[in-house]
N, CA, C and O atoms as a GROMACS GRO file, in nm:
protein
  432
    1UNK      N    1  -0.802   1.264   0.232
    1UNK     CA    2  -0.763   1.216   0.101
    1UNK      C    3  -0.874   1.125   0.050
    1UNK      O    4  -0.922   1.042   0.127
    2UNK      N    5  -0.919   1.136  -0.075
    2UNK     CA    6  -1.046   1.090  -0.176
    2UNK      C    7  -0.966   0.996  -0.294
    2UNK      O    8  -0.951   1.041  -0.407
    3UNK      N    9  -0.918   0.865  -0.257
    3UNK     CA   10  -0.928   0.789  -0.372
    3UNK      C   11  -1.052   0.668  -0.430
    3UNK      O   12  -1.085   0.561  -0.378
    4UNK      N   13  -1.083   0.710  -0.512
    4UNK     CA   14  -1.186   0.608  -0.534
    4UNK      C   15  -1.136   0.485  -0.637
    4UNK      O   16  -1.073   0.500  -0.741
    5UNK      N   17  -1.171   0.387  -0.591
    5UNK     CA   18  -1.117   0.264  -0.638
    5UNK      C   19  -1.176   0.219  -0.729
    5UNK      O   20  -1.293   0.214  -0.693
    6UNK      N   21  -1.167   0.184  -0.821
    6UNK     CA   22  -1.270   0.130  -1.006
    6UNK      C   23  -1.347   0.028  -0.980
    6UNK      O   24  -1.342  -0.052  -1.074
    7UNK      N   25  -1.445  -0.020  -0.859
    7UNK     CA   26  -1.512  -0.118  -0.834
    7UNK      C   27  -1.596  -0.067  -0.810
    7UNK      O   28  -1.604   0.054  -0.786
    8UNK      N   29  -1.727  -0.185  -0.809
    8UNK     CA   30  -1.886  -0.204  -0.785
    8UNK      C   31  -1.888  -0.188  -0.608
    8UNK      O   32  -1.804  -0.197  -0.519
    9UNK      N   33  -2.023  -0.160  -0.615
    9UNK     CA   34  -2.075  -0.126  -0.425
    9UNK      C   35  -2.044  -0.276  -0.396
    9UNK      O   36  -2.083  -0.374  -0.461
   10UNK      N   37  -1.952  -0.274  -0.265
   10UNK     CA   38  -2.005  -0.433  -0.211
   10UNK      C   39  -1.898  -0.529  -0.268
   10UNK      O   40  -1.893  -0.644  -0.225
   11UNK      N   41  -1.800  -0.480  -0.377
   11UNK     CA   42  -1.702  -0.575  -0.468
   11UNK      C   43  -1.579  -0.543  -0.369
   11UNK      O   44  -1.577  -0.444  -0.296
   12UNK      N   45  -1.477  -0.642  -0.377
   12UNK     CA   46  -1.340  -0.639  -0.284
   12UNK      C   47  -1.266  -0.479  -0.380
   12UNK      O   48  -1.298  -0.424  -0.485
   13UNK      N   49  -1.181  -0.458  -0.298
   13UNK     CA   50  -1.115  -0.353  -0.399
   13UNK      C   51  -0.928  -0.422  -0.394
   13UNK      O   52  -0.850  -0.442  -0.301
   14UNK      N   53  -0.919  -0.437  -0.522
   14UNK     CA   54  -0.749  -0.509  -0.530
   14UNK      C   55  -0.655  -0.433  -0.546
   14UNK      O   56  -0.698  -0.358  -0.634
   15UNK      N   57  -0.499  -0.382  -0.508
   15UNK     CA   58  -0.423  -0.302  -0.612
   15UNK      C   59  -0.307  -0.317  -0.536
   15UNK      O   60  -0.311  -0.328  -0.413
   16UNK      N   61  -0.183  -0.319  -0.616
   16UNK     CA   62  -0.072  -0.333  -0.591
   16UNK      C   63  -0.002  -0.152  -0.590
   16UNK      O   64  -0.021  -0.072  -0.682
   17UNK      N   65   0.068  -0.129  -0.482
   17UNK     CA   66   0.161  -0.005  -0.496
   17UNK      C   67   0.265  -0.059  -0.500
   17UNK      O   68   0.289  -0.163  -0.439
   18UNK      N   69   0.395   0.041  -0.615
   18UNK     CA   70   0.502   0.016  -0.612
   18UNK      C   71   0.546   0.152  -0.580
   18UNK      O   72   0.469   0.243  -0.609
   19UNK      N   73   0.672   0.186  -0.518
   19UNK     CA   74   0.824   0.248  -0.510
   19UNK      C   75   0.906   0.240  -0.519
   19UNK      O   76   0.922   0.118  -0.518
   20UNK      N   77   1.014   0.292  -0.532
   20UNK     CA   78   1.150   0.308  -0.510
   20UNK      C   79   1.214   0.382  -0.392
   20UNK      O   80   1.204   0.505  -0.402
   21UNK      N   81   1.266   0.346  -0.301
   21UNK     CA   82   1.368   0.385  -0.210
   21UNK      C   83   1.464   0.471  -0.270
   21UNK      O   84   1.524   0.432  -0.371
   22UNK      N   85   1.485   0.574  -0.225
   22UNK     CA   86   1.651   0.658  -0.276
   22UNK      C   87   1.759   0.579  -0.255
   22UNK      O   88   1.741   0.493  -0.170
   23UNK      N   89   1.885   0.582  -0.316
   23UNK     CA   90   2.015   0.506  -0.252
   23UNK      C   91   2.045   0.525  -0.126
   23UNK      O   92   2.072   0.629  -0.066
   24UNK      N   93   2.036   0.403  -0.087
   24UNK     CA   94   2.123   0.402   0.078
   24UNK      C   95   1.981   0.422   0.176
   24UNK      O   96   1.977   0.436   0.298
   25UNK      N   97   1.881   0.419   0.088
   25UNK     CA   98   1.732   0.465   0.229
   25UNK      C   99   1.686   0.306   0.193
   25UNK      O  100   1.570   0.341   0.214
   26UNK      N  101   1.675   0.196   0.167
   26UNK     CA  102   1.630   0.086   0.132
   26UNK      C  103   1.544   0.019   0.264
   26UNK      O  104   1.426  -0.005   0.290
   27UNK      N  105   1.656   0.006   0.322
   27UNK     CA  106   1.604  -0.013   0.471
   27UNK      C  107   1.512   0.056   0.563
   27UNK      O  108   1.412   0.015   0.621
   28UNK      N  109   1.577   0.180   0.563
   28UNK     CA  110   1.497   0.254   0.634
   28UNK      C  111   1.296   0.244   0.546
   28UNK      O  112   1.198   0.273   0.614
   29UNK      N  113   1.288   0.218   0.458
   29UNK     CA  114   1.196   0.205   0.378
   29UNK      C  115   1.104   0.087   0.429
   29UNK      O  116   0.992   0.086   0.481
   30UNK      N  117   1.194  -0.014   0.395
   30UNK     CA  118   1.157  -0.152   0.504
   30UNK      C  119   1.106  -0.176   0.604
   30UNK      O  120   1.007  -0.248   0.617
   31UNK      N  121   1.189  -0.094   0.730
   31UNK     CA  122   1.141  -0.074   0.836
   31UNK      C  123   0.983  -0.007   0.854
   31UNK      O  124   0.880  -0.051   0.904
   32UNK      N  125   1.011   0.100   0.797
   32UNK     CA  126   0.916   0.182   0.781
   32UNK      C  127   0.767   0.132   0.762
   32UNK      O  128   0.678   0.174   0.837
   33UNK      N  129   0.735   0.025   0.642
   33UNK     CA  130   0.678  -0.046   0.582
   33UNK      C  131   0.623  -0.202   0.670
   33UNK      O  132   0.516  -0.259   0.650
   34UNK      N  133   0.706  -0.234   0.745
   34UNK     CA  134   0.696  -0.372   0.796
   34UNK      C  135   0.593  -0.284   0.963
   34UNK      O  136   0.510  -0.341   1.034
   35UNK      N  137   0.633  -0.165   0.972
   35UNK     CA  138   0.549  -0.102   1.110
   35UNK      C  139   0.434  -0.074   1.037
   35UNK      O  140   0.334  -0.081   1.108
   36UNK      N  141   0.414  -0.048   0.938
   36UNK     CA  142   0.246   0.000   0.851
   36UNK      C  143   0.219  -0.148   0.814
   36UNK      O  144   0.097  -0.166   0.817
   37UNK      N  145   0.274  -0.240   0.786
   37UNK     CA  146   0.199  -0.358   0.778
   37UNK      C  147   0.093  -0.465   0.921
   37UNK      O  148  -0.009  -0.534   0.922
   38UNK      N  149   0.198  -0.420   1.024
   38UNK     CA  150   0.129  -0.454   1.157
   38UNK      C  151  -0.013  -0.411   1.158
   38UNK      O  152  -0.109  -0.486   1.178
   39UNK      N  153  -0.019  -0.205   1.121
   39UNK     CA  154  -0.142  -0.158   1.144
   39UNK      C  155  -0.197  -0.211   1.054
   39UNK      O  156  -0.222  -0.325   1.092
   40UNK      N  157  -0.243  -0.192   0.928
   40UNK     CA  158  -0.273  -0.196   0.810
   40UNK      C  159  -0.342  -0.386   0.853
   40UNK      O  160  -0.461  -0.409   0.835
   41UNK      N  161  -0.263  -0.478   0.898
   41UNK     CA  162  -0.311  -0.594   0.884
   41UNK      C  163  -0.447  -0.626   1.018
   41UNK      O  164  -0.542  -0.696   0.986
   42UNK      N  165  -0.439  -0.566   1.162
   42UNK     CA  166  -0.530  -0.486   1.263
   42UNK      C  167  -0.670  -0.417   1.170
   42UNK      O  168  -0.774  -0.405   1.235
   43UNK      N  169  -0.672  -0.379   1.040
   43UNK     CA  170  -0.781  -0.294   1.055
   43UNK      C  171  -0.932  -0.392   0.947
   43UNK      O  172  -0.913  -0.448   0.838
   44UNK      N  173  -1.045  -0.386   1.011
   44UNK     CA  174  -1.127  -0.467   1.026
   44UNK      C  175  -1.121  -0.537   0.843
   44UNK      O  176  -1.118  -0.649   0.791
   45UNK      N  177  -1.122  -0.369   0.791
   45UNK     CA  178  -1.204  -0.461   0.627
   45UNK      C  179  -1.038  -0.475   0.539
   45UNK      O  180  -1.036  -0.440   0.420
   46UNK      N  181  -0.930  -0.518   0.594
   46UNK     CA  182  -0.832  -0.537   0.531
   46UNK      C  183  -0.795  -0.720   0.509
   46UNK      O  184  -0.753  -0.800   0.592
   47UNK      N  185  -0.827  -0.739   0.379
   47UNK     CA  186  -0.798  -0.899   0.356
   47UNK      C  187  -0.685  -0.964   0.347
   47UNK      O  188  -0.656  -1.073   0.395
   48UNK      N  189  -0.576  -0.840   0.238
   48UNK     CA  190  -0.456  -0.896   0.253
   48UNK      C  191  -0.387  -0.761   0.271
   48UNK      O  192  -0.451  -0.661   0.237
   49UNK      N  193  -0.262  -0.746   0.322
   49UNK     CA  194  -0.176  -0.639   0.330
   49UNK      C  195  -0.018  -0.717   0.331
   49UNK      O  196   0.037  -0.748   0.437
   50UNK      N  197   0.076  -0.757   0.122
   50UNK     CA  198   0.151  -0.817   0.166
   50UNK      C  199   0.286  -0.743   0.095
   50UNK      O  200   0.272  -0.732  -0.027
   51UNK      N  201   0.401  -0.695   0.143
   51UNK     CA  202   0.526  -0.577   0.087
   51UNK      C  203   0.601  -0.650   0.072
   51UNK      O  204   0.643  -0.727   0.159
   52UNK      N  205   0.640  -0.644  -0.048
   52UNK     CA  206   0.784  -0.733  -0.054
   52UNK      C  207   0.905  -0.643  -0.174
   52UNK      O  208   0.879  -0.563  -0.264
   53UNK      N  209   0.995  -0.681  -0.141
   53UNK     CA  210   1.141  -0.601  -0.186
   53UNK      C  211   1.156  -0.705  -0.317
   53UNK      O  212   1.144  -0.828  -0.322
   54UNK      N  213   1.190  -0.597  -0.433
   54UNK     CA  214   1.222  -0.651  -0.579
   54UNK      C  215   1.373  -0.751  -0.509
   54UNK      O  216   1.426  -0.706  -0.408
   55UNK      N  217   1.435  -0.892  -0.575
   55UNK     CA  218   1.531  -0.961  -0.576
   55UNK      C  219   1.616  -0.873  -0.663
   55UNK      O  220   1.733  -0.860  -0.626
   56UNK      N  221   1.586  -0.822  -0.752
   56UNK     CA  222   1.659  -0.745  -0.886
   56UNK      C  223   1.693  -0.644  -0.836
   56UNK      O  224   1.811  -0.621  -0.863
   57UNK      N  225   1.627  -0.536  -0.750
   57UNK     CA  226   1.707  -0.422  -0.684
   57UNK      C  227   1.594  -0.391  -0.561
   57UNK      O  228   1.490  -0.325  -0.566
   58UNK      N  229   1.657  -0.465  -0.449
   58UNK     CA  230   1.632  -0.440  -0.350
   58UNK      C  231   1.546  -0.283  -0.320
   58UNK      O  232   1.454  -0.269  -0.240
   59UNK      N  233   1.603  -0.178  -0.405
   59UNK     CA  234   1.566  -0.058  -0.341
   59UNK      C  235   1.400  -0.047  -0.388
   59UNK      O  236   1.313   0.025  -0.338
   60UNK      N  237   1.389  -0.130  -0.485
   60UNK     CA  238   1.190  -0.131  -0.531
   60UNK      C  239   1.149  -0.248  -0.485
   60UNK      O  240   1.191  -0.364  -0.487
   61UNK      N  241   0.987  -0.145  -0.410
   61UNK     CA  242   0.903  -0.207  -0.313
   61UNK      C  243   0.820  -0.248  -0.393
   61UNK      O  244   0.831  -0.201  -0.506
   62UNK      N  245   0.742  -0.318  -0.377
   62UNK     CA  246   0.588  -0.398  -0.465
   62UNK      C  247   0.463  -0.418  -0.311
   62UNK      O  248   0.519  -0.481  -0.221
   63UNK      N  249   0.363  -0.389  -0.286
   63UNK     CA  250   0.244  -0.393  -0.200
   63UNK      C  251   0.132  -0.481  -0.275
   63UNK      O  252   0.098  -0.446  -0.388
   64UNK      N  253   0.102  -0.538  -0.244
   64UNK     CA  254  -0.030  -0.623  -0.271
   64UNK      C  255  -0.154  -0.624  -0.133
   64UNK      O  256  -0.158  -0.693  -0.031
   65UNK      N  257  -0.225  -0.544  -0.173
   65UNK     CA  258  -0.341  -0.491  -0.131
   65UNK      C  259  -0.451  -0.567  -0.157
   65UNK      O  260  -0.452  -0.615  -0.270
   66UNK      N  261  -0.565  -0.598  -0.071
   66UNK     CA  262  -0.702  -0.671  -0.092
   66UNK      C  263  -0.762  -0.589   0.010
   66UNK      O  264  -0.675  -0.558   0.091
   67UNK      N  265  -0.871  -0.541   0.037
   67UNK     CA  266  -1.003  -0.482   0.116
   67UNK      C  267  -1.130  -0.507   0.051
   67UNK      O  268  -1.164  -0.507  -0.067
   68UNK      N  269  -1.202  -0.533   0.181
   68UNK     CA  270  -1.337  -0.594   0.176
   68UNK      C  271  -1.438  -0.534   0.076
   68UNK      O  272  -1.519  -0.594   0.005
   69UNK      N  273  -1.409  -0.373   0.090
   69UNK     CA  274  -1.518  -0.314  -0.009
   69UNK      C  275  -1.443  -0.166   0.008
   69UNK      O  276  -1.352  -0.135   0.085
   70UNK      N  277  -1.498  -0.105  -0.067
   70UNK     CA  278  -1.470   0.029  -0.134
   70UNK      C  279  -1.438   0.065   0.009
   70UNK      O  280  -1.318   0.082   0.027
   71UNK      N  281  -1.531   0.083   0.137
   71UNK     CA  282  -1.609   0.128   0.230
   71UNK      C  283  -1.419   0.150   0.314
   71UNK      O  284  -1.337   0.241   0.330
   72UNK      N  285  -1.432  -0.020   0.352
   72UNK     CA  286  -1.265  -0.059   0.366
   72UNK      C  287  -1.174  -0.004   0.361
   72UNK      O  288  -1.106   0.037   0.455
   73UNK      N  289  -1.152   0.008   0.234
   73UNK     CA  290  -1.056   0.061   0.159
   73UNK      C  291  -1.028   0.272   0.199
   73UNK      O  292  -0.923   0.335   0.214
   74UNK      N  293  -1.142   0.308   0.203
   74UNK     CA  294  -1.109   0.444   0.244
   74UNK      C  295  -1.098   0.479   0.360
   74UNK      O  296  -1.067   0.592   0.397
   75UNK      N  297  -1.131   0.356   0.454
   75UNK     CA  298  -1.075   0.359   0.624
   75UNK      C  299  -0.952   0.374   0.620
   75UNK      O  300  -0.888   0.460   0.679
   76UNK      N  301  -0.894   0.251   0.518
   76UNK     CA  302  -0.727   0.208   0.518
   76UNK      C  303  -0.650   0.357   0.457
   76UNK      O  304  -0.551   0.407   0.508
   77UNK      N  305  -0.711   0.401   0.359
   77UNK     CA  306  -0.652   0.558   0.366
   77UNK      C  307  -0.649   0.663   0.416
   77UNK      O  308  -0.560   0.746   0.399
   78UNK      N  309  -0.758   0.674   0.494
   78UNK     CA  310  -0.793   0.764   0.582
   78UNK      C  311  -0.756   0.760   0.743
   78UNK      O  312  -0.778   0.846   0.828
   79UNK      N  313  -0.683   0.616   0.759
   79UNK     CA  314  -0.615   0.617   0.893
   79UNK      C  315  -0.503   0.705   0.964
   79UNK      O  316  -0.403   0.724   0.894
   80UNK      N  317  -0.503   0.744   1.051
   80UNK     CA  318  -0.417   0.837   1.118
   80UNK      C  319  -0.259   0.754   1.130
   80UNK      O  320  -0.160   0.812   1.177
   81UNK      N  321  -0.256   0.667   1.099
   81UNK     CA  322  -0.094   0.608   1.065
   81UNK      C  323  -0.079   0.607   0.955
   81UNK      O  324   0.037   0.618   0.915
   82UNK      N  325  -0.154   0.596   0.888
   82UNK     CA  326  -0.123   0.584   0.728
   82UNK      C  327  -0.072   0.748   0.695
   82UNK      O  328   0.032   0.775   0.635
   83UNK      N  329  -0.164   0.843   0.745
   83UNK     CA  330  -0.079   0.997   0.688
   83UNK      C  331   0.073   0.988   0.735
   83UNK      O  332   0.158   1.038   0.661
   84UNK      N  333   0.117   0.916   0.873
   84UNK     CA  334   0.236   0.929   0.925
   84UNK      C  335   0.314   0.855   0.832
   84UNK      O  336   0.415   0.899   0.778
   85UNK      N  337   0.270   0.752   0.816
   85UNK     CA  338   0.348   0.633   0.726
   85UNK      C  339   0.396   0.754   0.585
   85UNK      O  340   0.509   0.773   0.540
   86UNK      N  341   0.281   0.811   0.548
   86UNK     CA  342   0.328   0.836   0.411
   86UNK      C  343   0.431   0.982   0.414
   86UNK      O  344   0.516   1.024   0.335
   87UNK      N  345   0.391   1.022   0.514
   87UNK     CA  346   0.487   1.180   0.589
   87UNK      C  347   0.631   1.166   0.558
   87UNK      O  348   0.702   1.242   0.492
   88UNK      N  349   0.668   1.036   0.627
   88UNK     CA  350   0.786   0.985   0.662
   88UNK      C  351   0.828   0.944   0.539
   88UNK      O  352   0.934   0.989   0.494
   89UNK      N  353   0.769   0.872   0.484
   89UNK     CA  354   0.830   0.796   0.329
   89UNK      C  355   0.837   0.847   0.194
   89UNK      O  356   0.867   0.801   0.085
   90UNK      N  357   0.788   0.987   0.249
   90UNK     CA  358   0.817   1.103   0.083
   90UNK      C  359   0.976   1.116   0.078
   90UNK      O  360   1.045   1.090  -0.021
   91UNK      N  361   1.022   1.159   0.200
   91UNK     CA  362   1.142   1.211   0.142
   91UNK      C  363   1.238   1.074   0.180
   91UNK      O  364   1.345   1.097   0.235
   92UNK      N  365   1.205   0.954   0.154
   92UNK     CA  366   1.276   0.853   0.170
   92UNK      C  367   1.262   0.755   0.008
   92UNK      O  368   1.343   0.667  -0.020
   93UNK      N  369   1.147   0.792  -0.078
   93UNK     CA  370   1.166   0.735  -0.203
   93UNK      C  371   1.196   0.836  -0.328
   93UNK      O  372   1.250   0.946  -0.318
   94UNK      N  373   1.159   0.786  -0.426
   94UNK     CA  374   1.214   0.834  -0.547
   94UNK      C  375   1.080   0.932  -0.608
   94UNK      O  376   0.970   0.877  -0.598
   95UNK      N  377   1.081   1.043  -0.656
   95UNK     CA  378   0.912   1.044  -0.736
   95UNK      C  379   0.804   1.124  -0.578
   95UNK      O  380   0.840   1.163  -0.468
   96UNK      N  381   0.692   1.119  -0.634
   96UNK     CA  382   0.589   1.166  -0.608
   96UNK      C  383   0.504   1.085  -0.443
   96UNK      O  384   0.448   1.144  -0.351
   97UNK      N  385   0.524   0.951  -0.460
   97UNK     CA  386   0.463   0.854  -0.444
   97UNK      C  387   0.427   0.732  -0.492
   97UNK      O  388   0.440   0.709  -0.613
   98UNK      N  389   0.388   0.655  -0.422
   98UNK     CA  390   0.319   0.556  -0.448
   98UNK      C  391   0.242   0.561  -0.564
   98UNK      O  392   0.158   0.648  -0.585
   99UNK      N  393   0.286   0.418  -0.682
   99UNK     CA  394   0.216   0.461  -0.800
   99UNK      C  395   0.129   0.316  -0.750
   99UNK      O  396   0.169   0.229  -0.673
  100UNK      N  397   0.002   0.322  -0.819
  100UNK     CA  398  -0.104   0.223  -0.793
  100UNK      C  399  -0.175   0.208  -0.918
  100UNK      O  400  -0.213   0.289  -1.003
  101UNK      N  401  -0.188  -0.005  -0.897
  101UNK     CA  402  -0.256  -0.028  -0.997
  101UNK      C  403  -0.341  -0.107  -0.937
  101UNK      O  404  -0.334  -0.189  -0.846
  102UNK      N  405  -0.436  -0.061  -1.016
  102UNK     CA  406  -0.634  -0.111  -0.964
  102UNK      C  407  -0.575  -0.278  -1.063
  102UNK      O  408  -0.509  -0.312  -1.161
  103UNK      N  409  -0.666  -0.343  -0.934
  103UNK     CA  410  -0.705  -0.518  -1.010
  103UNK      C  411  -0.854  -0.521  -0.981
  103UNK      O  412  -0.936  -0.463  -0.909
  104UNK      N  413  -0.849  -0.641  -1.096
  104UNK     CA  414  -0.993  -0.723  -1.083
  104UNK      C  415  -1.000  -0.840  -1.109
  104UNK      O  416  -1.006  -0.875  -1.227
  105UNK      N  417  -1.001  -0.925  -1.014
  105UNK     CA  418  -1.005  -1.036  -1.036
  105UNK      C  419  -1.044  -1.136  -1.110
  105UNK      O  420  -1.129  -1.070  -1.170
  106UNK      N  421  -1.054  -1.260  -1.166
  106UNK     CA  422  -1.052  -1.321  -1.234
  106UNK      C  423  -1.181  -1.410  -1.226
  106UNK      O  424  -1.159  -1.463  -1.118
  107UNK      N  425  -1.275  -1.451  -1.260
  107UNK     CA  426  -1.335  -1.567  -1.183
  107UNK      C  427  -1.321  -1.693  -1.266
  107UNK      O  428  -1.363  -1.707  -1.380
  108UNK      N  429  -1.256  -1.783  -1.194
  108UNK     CA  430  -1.221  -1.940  -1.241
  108UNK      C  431  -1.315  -2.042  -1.222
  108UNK      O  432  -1.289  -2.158  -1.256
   0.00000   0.00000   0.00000
C-alpha cells in the first residue's frame, strides 16, 4: 500500500484517522485498536500514536498520528500488523475505512 503524505523530504508527517464502529462492535474496535497502539508506539520513526473514543457516541474513533518523516510513516503502513489490524477492522466499522486528514503544523 502507497500513501503519500502532503509533506516536504525530512518534515514530520501529522494526521488524524477517524471511524465508526457498527452497533454493538464498539468494543471489539477498542480492543482491537489499543493492541495496534502497543505496536504502532514500538516502531522507531513513530512520535505520537494517540486513539481515543468520541464522549458523544462512543462508537466513533478519532487517531492522532505524528511520524518522524515521510520515510516513517510508510514503515507504519507497510507493517505486517498493520495489514492484520486493518483485515480485522473492515468488517467491524461503518464505510470503506479509515478516513484521514493530513496536518501541518503551526509554528508559534
Amino acid at each position: 500500500m502507497t500513501i503519500t503524505p502532503p509533506t516536504h523530504p525530512g518534515e514530520p508527517v501529522a494526521l488524524y484517522a477517524e471511524f465508526t464502529a457498527r452497533p454493538g462492535r464498539g468494543d471489539e474496535v477498542a480492543a482491537l485498536l489499543a493492541g495496534l497502539t502497543v505496536d504502532v508506539r514500538r516502531e522507531p520513526g513513530n512520535v505520537t500514536f494517540d486513539p481515543h473514543r468520541r464522549v458523544s457516541d462512543p462508537l466513533e474513533f478519532f487517531v492522532y498520528e505524528v511520524y518522524r518523516d515521510a520515510e516513517a510513516f510508510q514503515a507504519h503502513i507497510t507493517a505486517a500488523y498493520g495489514a492484520v489490524f486493518n483485515a480485522a477492522l473492515g468488517d467491524l466499522i461503518e464505510g470503506e475505512g479509515s478516513e484521514l486528514t493530513w496536518l501541518t503544523p503551526l509554528t508559534v
